[in-house]
C-alpha positions as CSV (number, residue, x, y, z in Angstrom):
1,X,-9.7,1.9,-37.9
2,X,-12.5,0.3,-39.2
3,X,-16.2,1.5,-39.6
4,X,-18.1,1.8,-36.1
5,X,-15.1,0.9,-34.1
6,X,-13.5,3.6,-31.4
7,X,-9.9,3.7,-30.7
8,X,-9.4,5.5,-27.1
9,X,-5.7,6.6,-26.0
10,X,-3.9,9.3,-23.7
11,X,-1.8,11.2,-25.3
12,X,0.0,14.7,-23.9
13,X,0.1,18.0,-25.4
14,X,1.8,21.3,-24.7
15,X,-0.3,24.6,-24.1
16,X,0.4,28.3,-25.4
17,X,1.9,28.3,-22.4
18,X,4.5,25.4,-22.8
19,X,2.4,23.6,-20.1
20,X,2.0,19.8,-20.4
21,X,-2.0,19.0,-21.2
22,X,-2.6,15.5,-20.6
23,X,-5.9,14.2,-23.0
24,X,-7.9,11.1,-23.6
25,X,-8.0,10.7,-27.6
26,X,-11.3,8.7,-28.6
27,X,-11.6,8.8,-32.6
28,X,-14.3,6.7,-34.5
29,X,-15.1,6.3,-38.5
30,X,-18.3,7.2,-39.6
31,X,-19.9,8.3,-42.7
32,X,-20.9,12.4,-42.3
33,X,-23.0,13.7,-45.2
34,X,-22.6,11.1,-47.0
35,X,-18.9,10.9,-46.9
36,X,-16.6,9.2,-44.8
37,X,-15.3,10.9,-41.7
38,X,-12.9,10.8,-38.7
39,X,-15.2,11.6,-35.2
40,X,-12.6,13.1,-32.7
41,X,-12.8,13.5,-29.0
42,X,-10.3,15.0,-26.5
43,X,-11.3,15.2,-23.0
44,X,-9.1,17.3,-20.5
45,X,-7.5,14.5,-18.1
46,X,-4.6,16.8,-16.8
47,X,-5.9,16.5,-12.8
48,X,-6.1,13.1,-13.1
49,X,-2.7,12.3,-14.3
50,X,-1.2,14.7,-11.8
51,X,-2.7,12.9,-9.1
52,X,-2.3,9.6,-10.5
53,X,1.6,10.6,-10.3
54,X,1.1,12.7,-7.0
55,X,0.0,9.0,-5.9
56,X,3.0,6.8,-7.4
57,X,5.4,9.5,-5.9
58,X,3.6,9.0,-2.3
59,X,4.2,5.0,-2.9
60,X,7.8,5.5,-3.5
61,X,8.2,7.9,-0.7
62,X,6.5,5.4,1.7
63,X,7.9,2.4,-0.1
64,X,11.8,4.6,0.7
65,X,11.1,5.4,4.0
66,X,9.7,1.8,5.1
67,X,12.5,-0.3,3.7
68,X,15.5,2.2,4.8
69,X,14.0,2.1,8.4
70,X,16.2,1.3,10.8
71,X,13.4,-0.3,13.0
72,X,11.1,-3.3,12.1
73,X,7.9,-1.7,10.6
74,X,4.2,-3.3,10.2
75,X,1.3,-2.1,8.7
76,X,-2.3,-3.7,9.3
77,X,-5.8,-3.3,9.9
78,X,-7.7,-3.6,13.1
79,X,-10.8,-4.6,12.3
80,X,-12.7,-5.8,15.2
81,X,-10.0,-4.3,17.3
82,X,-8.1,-7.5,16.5
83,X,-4.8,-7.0,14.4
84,X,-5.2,-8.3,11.0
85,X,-3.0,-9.5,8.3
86,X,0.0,-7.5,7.8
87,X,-0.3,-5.2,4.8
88,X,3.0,-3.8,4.9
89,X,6.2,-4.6,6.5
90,X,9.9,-3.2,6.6
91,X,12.8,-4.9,5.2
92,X,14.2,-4.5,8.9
93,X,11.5,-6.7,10.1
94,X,11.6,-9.1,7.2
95,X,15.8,-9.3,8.5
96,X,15.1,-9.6,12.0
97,X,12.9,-12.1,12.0
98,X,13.4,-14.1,8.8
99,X,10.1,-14.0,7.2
100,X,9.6,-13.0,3.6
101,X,7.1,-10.3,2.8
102,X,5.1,-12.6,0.9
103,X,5.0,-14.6,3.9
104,X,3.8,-11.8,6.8
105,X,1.3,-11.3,3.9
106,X,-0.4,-14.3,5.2
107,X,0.9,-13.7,9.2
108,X,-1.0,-11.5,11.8
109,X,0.7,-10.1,14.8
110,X,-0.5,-13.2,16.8
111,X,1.8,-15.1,15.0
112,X,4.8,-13.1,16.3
113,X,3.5,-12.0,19.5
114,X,2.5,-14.1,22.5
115,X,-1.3,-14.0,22.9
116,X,-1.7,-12.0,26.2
117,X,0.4,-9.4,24.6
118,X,-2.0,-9.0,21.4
119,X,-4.6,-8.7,24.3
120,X,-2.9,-5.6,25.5
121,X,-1.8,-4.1,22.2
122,X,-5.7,-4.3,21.2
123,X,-7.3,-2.4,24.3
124,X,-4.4,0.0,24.0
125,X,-5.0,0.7,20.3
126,X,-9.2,0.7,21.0
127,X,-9.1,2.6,23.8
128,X,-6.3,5.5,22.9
129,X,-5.8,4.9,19.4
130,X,-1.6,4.2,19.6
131,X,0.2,2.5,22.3
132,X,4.0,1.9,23.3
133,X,5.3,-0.9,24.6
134,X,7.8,-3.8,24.9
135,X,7.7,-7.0,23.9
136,X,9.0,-10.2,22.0
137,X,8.7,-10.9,18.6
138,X,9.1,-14.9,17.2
139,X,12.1,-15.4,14.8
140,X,11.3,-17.7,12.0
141,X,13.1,-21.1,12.7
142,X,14.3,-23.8,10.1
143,X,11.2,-25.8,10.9
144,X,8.1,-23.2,11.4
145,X,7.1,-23.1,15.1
146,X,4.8,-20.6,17.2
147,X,6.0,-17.9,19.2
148,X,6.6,-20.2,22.3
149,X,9.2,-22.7,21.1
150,X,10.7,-19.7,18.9
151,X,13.6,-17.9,19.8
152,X,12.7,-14.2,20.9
153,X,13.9,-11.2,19.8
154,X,13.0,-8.5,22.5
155,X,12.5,-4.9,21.0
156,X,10.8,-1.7,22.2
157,X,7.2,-0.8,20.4
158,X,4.9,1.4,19.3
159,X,1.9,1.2,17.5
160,X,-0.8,3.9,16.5
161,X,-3.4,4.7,13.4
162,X,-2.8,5.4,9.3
163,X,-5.4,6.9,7.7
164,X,-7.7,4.5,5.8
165,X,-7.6,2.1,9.4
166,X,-4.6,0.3,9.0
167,X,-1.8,0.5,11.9
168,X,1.6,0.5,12.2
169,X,3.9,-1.3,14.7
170,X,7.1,-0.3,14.6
């Protein structure tokens, strides 16, 4: 480390008690009295790495239960009341209808819904919050098409509100 510079790391420790203590090191050089010195902060981070790890174990969680659905899932906002992009999507739905996930990234349910339906869907969802209903999603052809010249896959829906705004349709 040289003069003036600050090196900042986590490292973890163990307590009297055995307990893991996680800390952010920050060290510096400087000159103390006259003599060259080692400034040494630690700064208690425990809370924040056990929620930082509270949060990857939720992901995971989520991330399991999505993909081992047995029904198609989506997650997106409704801002507006108009379904957005999709956020999130199962690898059920991805199967069924033959889109990748990076490409329902870009999709909205308009894309695999007929119009009046997404009419529907969106007073439903505005004016109760969830709704249930049936309908036809597009399947992804070898040449991209809308959900009129698609072939259909009829399914049995629900949709209702996450926390943070997004939806689920499932």
């Amino acid at each position: 480390m040289r003069h003036g510079t600050t090196d900042t790391f986590d490292v973890e420790l163990s307590g009297n008690d055995g307990q893991a203590i996680f800390a952010e090191t920050s060290a510096c050089d400087i000159i103390f009295q006259g003599r060259p010195a080692r400034l040494v902060f630690l700064r208690d981070i425990t809370a924040r790495k056990v929620a930082e790890q509270a949060l990857l174990d939720s992901e995971l969680r989520f991330r399991t239960l999505l993909d081992r659905a047995n029904d198609a899932v989506y997650v997106f906002p409704v801002p507006q009341g108009r379904p957005g992009r999709f956020q999130e999507v199962s690898e059920r739905a991805c199967s069924m209808l033959g889109y990748t996930r990076e490409e329902f990234a870009g999709m909205t349910l308009a894309d695999i819904d007929a119009p009046e339906q997404i009419a529907l869907v969106s007073e439903d969802l505005r004016a109760r919050g969830s709704t249930t209903f049936e309908t036809e999603h597009a399947r992804r052809t070898e040449a991209w098409c809308r959900w009129r010249s698609a072939p259909a896959y009829p399914c049995s829906t629900g949709a209702g509100s996450l926390r943070g705004g997004a939806r689920y349709h499932g």
